[in-house]
C-alpha positions as a printed NumPy array, in Angstrom:
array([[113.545, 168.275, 129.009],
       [111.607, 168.008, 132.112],
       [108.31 , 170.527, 131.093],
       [108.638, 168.76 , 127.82 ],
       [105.314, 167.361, 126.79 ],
       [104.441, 164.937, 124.229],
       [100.669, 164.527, 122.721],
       [ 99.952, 161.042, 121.502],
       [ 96.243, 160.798, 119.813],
       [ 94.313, 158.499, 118.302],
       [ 93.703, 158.166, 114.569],
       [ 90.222, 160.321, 114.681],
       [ 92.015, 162.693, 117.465],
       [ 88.978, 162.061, 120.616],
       [ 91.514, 160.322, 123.001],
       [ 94.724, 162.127, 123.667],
       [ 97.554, 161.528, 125.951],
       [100.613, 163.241, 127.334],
       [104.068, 161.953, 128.138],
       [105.946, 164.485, 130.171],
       [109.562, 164.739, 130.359],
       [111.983, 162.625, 129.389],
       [110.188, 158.918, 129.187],
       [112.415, 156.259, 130.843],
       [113.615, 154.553, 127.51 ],
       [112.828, 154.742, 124.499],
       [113.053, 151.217, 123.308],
       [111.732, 148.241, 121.111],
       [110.15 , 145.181, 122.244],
       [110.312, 141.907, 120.183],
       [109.031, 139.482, 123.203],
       [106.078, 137.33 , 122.698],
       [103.651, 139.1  , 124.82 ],
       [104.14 , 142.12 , 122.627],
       [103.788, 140.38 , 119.575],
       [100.363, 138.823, 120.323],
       [ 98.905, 142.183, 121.836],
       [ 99.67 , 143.461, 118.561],
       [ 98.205, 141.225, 116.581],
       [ 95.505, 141.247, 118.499],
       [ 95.08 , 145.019, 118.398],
       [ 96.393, 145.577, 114.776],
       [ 93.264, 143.211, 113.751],
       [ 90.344, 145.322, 115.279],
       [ 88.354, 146.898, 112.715],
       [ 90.352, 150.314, 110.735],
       [ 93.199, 150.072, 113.405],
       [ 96.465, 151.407, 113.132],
       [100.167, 149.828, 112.761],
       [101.863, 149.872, 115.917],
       [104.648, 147.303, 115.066],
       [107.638, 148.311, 113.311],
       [108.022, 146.759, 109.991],
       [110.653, 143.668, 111.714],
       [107.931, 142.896, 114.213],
       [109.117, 144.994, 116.9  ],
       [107.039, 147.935, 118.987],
       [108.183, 150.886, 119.518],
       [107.371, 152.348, 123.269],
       [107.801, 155.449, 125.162],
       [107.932, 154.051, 128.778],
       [107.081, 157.304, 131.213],
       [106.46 , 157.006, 135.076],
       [102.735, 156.607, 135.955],
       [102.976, 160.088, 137.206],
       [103.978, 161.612, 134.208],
       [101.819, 159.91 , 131.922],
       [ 98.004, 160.649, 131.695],
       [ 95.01 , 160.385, 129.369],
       [ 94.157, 164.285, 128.576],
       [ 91.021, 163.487, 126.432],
       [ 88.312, 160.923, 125.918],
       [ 89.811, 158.379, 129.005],
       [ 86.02 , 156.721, 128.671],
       [ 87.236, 155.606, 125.244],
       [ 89.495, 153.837, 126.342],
       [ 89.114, 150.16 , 126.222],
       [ 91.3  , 147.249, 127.35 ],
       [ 92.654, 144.261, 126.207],
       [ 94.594, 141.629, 127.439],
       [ 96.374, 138.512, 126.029],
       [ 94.684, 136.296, 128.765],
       [ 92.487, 136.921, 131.615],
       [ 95.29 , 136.847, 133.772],
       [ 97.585, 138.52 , 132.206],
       [ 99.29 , 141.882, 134.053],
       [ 99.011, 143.963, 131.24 ],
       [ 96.169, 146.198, 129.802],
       [ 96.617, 147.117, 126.022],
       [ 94.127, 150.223, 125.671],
       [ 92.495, 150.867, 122.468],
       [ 90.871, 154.269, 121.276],
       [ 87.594, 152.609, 120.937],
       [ 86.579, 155.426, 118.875],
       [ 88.589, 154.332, 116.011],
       [ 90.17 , 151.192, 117.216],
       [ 94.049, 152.757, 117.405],
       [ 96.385, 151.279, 120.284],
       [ 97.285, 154.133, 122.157],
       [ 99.188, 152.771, 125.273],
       [ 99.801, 149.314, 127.466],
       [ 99.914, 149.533, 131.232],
       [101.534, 146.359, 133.484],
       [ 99.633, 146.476, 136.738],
       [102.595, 145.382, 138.239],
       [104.671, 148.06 , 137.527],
       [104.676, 152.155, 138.431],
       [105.503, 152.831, 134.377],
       [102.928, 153.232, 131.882],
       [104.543, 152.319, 127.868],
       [102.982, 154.372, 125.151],
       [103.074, 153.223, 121.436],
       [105.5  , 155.736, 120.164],
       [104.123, 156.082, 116.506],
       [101.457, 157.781, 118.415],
       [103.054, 160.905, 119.349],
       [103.044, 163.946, 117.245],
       [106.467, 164.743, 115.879],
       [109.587, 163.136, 116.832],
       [110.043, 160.719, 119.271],
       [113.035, 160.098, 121.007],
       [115.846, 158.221, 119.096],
       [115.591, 154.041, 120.199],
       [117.935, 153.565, 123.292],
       [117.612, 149.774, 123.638],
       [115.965, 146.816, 121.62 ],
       [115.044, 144.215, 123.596],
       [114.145, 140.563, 123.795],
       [116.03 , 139.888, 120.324],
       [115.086, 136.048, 120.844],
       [111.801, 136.535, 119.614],
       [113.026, 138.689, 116.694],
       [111.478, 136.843, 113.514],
       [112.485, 139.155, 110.722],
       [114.624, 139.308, 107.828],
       [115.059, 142.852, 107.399],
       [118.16 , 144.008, 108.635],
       [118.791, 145.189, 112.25 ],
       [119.142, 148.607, 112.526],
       [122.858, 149.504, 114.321],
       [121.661, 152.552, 116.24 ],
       [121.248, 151.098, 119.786],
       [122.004, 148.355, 121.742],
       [120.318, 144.874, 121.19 ],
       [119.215, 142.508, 124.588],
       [118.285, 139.156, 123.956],
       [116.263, 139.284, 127.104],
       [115.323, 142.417, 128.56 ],
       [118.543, 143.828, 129.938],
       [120.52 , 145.31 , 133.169],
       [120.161, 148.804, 131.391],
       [116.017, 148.784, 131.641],
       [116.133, 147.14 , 134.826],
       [118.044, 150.078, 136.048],
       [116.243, 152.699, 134.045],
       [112.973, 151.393, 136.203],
       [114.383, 151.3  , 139.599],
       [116.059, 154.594, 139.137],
       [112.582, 156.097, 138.375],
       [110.768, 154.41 , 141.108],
       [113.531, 156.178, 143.018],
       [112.775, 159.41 , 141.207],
       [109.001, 159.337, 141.968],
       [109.611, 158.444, 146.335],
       [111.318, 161.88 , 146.439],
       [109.473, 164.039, 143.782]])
């Protein structure tokens, strides 16, 4: 899977991005953080779902170096929960659709998955399950972290590995 490419794109198609490889996890995110960047980006003007129907979102988390805006990066516009807060949510200004979120403290860049064309991969890990505020029932396919988990942790340094030596 590593010359795999995905295409995410925007709702109108002028911003596209590419994930390429195998992303680092495929996971869900229920924290707090994630919750208000979504609501905050899910209210703009014609945009696009990018929380699963329980509240969660649904990344694609890819090393910086194998994720990259392919068309219309001066689109792209950013938003953050607070002025101080380490992570970017850009928006497709074009048509107001979340495409990605990017922690400046981090070397991964996490893509909304209901962006990409196709299939994406299966949900590895669901994570902080504290913040989980949903009645639906809780899908049995992957493993649930109440916090964020040894298994992501790992999945990150083992990358940031990967990327030192190529």
């Amino acid at each position: 899977m590593a010359d795999d490419i995905l295409i995410s794109t925007c709702q109108c198609g002028k911003v596209q991005c590419q994930g390429v490889g195998r992303p680092i996890i495929s996971g869900v995110c229920y924290c707090d953080d994630c919750q208000a960047g979504a609501d905050t980006v899910e209210a703009l003007d014609g945009a696009a779902q990018v929380r699963d129907d329980d509240g969660g979102s649904h990344y694609l988390t890819y090393r910086d170096d194998r994720f990259s805006c392919t068309k219309g990066a001066d689109l792209l516009r950013a938003y953050k929960n607070r002025p101080d807060a380490p992570t970017d949510r850009m928006v497709a200004s074009c048509c107001n659709t979340a495409m990605f979120l990017k922690f400046s403290k981090g070397h991964w860049t996490s893509a909304y998955a209901r962006r990409f064309e196709g299939d994406a991969p299966s949900v590895e890990m669901r994570t902080q399950m504290q913040f989980r505020d949903s009645d639906l029932p809780l899908p049995d396919d992957a493993p649930n972290y109440q916090t964020f988990g040894v298994r992501l942790f790992w999945r990150l340094f083992t990358s940031r590995i990967a990327m030192i030596f190529g």
